[in-house]
C-alpha positions as CSV (number, residue, x, y, z in Angstrom):
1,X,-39.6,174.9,-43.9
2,X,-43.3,175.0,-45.5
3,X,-44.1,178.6,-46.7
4,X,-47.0,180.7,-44.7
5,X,-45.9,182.9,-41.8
6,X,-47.8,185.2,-39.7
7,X,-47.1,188.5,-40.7
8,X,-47.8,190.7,-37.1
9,X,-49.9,194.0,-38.8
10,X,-49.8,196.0,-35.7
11,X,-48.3,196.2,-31.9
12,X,-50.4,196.6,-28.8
13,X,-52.8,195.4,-26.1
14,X,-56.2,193.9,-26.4
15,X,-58.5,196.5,-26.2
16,X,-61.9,195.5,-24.4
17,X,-62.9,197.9,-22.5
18,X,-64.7,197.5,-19.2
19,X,-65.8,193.3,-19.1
20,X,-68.0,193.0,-15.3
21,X,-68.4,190.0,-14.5
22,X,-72.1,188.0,-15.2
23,X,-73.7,186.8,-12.8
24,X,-74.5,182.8,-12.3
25,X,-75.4,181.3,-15.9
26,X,-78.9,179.1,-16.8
27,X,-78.3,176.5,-19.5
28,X,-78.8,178.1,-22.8
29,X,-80.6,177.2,-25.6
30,X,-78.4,176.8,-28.4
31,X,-76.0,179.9,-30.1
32,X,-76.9,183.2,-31.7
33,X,-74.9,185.4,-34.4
34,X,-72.1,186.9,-32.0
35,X,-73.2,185.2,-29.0
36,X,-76.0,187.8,-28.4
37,X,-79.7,187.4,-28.4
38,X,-80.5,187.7,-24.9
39,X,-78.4,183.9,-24.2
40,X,-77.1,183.3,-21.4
41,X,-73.2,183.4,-22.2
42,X,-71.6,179.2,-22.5
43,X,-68.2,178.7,-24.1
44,X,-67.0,175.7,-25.3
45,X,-63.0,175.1,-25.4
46,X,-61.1,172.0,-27.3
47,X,-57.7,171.7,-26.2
48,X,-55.4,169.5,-28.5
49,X,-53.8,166.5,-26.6
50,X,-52.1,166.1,-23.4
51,X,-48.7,164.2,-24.5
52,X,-47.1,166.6,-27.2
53,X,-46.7,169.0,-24.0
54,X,-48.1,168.5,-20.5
55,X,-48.9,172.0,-20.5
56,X,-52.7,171.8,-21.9
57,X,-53.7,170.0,-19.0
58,X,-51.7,171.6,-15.8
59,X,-51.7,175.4,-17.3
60,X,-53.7,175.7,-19.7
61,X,-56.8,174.0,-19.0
62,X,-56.7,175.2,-15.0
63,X,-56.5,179.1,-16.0
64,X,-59.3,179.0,-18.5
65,X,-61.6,177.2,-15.2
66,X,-60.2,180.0,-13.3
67,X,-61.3,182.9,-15.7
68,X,-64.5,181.4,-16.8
69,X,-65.5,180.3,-13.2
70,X,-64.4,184.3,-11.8
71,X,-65.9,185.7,-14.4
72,X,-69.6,183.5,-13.7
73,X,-70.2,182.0,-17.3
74,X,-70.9,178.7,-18.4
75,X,-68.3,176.4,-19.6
76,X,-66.8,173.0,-21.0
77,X,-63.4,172.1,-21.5
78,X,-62.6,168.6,-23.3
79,X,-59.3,168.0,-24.9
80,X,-59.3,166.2,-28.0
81,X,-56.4,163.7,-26.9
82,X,-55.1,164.0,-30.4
83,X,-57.8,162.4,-32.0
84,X,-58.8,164.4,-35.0
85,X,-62.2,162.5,-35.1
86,X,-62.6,163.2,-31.2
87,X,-62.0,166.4,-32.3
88,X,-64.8,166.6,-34.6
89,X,-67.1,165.0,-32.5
90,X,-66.5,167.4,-29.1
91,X,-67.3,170.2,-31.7
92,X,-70.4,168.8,-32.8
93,X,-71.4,167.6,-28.9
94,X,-70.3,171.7,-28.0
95,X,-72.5,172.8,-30.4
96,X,-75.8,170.4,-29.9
97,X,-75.1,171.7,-26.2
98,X,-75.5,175.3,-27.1
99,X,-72.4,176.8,-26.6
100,X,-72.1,180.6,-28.5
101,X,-68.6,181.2,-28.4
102,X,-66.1,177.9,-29.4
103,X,-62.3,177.8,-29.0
104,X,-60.1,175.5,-30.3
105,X,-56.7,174.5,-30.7
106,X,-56.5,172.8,-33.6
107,X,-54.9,169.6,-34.6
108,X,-54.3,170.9,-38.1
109,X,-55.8,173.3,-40.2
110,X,-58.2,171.1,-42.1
111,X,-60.2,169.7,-39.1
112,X,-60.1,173.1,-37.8
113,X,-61.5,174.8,-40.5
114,X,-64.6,172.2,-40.4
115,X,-64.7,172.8,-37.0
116,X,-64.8,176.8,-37.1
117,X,-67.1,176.0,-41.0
118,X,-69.5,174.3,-38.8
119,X,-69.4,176.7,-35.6
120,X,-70.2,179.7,-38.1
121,X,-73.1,178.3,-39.7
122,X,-74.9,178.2,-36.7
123,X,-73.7,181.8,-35.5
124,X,-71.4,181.1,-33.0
125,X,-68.4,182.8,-32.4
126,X,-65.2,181.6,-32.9
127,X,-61.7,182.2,-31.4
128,X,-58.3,180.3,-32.2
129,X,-56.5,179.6,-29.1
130,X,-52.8,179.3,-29.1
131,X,-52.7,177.8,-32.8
132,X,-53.9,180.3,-36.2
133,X,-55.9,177.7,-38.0
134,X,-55.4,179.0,-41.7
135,X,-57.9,179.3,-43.9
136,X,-60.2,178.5,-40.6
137,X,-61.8,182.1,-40.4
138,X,-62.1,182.8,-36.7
139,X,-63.0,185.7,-34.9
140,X,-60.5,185.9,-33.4
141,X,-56.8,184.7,-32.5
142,X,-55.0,184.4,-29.1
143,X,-51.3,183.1,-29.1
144,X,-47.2,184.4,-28.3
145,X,-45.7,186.2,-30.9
146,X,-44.3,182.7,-32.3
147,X,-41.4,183.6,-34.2
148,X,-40.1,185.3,-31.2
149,X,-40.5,182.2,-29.5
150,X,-38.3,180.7,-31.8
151,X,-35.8,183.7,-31.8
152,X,-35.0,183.1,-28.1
153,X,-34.5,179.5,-28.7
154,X,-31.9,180.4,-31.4
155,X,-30.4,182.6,-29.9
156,X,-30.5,180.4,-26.7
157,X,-28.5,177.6,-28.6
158,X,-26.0,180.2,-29.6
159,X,-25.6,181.6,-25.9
160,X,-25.2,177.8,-24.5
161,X,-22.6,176.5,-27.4
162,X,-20.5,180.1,-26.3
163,X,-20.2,179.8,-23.4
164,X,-18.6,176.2,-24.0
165,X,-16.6,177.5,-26.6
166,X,-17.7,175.4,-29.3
167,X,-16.0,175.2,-32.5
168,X,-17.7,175.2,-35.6
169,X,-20.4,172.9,-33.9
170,X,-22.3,171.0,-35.9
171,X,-26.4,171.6,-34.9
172,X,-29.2,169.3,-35.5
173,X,-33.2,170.8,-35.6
174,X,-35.8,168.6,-34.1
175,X,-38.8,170.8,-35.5
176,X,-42.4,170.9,-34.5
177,X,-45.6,169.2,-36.1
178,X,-45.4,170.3,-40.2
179,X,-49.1,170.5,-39.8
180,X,-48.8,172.9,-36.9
181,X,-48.8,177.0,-38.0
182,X,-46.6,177.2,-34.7
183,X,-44.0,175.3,-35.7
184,X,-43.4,176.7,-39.2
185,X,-43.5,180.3,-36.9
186,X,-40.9,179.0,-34.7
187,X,-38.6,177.6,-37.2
188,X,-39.2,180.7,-38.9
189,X,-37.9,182.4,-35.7
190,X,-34.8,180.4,-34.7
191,X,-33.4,179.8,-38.3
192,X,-33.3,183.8,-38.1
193,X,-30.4,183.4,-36.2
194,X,-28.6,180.4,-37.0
195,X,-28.9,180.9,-41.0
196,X,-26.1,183.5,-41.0
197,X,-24.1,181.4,-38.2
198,X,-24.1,178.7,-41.1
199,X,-23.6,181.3,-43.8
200,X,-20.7,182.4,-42.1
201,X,-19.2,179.2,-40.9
202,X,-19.4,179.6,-37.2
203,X,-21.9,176.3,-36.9
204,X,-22.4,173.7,-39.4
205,X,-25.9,172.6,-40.2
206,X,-26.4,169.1,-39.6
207,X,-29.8,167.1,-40.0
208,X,-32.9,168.9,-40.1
209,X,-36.2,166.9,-39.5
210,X,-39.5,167.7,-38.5
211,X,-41.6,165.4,-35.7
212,X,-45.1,164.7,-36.8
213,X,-47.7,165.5,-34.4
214,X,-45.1,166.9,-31.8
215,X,-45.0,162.8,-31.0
216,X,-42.5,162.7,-28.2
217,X,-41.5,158.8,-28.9
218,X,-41.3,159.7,-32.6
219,X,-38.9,162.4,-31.4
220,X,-36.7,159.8,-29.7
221,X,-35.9,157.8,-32.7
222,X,-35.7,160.5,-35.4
223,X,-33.0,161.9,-33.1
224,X,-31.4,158.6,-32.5
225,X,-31.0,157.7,-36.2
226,X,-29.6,161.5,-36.8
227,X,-26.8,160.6,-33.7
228,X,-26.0,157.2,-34.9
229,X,-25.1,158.1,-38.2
230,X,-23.5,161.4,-37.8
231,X,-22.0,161.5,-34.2
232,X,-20.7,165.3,-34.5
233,X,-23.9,167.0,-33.1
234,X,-22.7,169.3,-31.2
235,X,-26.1,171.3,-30.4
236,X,-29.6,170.5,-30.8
237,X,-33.0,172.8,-31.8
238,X,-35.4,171.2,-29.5
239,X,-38.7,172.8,-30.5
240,X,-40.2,172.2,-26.9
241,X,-39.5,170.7,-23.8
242,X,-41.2,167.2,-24.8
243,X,-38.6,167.0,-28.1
244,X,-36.2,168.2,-25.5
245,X,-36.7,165.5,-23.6
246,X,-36.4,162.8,-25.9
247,X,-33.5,164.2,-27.7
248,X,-32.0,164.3,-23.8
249,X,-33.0,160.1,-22.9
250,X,-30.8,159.6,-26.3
251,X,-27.8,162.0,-25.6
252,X,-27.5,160.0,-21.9
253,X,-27.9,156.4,-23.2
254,X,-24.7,157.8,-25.1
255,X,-23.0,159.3,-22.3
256,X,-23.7,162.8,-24.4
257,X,-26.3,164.6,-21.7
258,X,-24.7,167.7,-20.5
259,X,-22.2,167.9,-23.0
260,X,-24.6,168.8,-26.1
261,X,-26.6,171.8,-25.5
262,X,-30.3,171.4,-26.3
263,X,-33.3,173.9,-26.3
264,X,-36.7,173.6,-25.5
265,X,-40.2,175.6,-25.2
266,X,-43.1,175.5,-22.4
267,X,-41.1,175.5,-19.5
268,X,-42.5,172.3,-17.9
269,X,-41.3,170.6,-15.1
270,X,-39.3,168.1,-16.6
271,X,-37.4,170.8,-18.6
272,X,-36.7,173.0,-15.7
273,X,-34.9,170.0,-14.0
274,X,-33.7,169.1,-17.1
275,X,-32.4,172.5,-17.2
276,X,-31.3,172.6,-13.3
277,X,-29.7,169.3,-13.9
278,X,-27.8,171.0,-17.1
279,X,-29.2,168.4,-19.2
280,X,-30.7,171.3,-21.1
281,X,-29.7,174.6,-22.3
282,X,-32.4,176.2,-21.8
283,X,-36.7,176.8,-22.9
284,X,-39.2,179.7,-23.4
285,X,-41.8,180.6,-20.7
286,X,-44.6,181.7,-22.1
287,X,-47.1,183.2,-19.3
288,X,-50.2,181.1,-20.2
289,X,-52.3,182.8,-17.5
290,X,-51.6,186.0,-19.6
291,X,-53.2,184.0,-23.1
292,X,-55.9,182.1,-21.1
293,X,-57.3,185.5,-19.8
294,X,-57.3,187.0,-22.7
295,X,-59.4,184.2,-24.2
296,X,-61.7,184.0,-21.5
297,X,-62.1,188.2,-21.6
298,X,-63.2,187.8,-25.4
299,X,-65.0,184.9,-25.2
300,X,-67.1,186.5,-22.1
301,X,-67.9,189.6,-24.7
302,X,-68.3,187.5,-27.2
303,X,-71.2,185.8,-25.3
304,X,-73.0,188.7,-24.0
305,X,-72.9,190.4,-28.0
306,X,-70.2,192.5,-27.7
307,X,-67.4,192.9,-30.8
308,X,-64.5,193.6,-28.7
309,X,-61.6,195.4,-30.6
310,X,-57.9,194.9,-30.4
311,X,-55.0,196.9,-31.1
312,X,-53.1,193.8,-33.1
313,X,-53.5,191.4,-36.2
314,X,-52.2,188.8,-38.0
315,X,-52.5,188.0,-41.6
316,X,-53.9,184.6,-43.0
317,X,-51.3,183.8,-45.4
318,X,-53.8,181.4,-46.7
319,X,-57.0,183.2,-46.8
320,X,-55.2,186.8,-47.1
321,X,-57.5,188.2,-44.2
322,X,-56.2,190.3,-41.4
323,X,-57.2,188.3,-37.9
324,X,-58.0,190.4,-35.0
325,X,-55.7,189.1,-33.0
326,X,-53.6,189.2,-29.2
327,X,-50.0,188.4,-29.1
328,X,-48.3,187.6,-25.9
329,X,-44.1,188.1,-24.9
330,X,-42.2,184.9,-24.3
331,X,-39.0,184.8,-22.0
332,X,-35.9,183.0,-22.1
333,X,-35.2,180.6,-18.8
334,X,-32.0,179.6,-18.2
335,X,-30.3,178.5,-15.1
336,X,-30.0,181.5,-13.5
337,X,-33.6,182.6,-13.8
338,X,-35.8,179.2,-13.7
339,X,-37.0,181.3,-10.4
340,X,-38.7,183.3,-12.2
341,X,-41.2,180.5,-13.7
342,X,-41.6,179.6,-9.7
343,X,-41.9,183.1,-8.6
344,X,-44.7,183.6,-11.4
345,X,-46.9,180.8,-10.4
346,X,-46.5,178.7,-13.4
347,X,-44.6,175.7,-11.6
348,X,-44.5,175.1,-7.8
349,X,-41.7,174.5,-5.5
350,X,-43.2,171.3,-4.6
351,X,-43.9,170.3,-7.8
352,X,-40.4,171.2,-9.1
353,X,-38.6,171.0,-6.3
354,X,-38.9,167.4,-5.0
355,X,-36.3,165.1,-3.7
356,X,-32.8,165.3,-5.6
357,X,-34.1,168.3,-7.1
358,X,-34.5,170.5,-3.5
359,X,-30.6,170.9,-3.6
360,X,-30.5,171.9,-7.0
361,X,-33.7,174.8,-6.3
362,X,-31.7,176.0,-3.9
363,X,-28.4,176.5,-5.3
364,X,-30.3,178.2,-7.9
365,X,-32.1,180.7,-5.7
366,X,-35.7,179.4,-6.0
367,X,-36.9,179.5,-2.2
């Protein structure tokens, strides 16, 4: 695992005081240091991709609308689909616009440092969404505390392997992007608890391999060539719910599914059936409404010239800078409590529910 965790300084809430809404936003002319100046507020937002996770496009990108629409700014939200030149460009397009306050989720640090670089020289403020760019410098940072993310998936795997009495299983780790600060965070998190299950001999560790660019297909084969030439996985460390899912299409071309526990992260659609079908142990919910208005709430500030404070930061391990920051609480979903992503508003019943899955919602409560 690459060095360069997030070090959480402080616990708490974000701290903004009293936000009213603006009223109805005129174009504006172009950014000012802070987003003040007497500009009209316009934030500019560049999500990462749509296929590493489906949840930039159905969660994320619907409750920033939301916030930014109730709260009457000015905004654009173009996703990057993965492209780290796309990326580039949207900034550049953001910033011609006039935007004065940009968020981004980076593809990797180095594009998103040019990106932030770039936003900076022209006084516009800055906020990393979901992802810490290092080194990048921004204004701010809005994520889930990451490594206990990954302590829930651990400790996830650990739950589903005892409760089928496993052995000594043998474990293979699908891990996130290397070029992703998330996934060294979550790795960071779950190896926290299996290490000493290794130490001790109560698992074996088996192959350990990260997926570039969270590529689910790329997934699909890394995991295939770990099964085909050790066929003892017992238990898999699915970073997310898209690794999940490939690692889940191999286990059932081998007959496996169901019988190897695997772990996941986002709570989509696909990994709560996965989950009812008990193709998979189990992932993380992690309330993106609760992120996306915290975004929006600094990013509205931010554009009418306010330096909103917060009552948490996270160290740069690159830079050495404290980030002023907002951390959000991920849950574990299992069987028993998939209701609870329903009940939430995450999913829908109609989404989730459909066809051979209606049974399966309401064995498990969800009405």
């Amino acid at each position: 695992m690459r060095k360069g965790i997030l070090a959480v300084a402080t616990a708490g809430v974000l701290a903004l005081g009293s936000l009213a809404a603006c009223g109805k936003s005129s174009t504006p002319t172009g950014g000012s240091s802070g987003g003040g100046g007497g500009k009209q507020p316009y934030v500019g937002v560049i999500l990462p991709d749509s296929k590493s996770s489906a949840r930039w496009e159905t969660a994320d990108r619907t409750f920033l609308e939301k916030a930014f629409k109730d709260a009457g700014v000015k905004y654009d939200i173009q996703n990057a689909q993965g492209d780290k030149n796309a990326f580039q460009t949207i900034a550049d397009q953001l910033i011609t616009k006039g935007v004065n306050v940009l968020v981004i989720v980076n593809l990797d640090s180095g594009t998103g440092k040019a990106v932030l670089d770039k936003a900076k020289a022209q006084g516009i403020a800055t906020i990393d969404y979901d992802r810490l760019t290092l080194n990048g410098g921004a204004d701010y940072y809005v994520s889930f505390d990451n490594v206990a993310v990954g302590k829930l998936q651990g400790e996830g795997l650990v739950k589903c392997l005892t409760d089928m009495n496993a052995t000594k299983p043998k474990l293979a780790e699908l891990n996130g992007s290397p070029t992703d600060n998330n996934a060294t965070l979550f790795a960071q998190g779950y190896n926290s608890v299996l290490d000493p299950k290794y130490a001790d001999g109560t698992f074996v560790k088996g192959p350990n391999q990260s997926v570039p660019d969270w590529n689910n297909t790329q997934a699909g084969t890394i995991f295939e060539q770990m099964l085909t030439s050790d066929k003892d996985i017992k238990g898999v460390l699915a970073a997310n719910d898209g690794l999940g899912n490939a690692v889940i299409a191999i286990l059932k071309k081998n007959s496996l599914n169901g019988q190897v526990p695997v772990t996941g992260q986002d709570a989509t659609v696909q990994g709560l059936q996965h989950i009812l079908d008990g193709d998979q142990c189990m992932t993380v919910y992690k309330a993106v409404k609760k992120e996306a208005d915290a975004t929006a709430g600094l990013a509205v500030a931010l554009a009418k010239g306010s330096n909103p404070s917060t009552t948490q930061t996270v160290k740069d391990t690159t830079s050495g800078k404290d980030v002023k920051s907002v951390l959000e609480a991920p849950q574990a979903i299992y069987k028993d409590n998939v209701k609870d992503v329903v009940a939430d508003g995450y999913v829908t019943k109609a989404d989730l529910c459909k066809d051979a899955y209606a049974a399966k919602c309401t064995a498990a409560g969800i009405s």
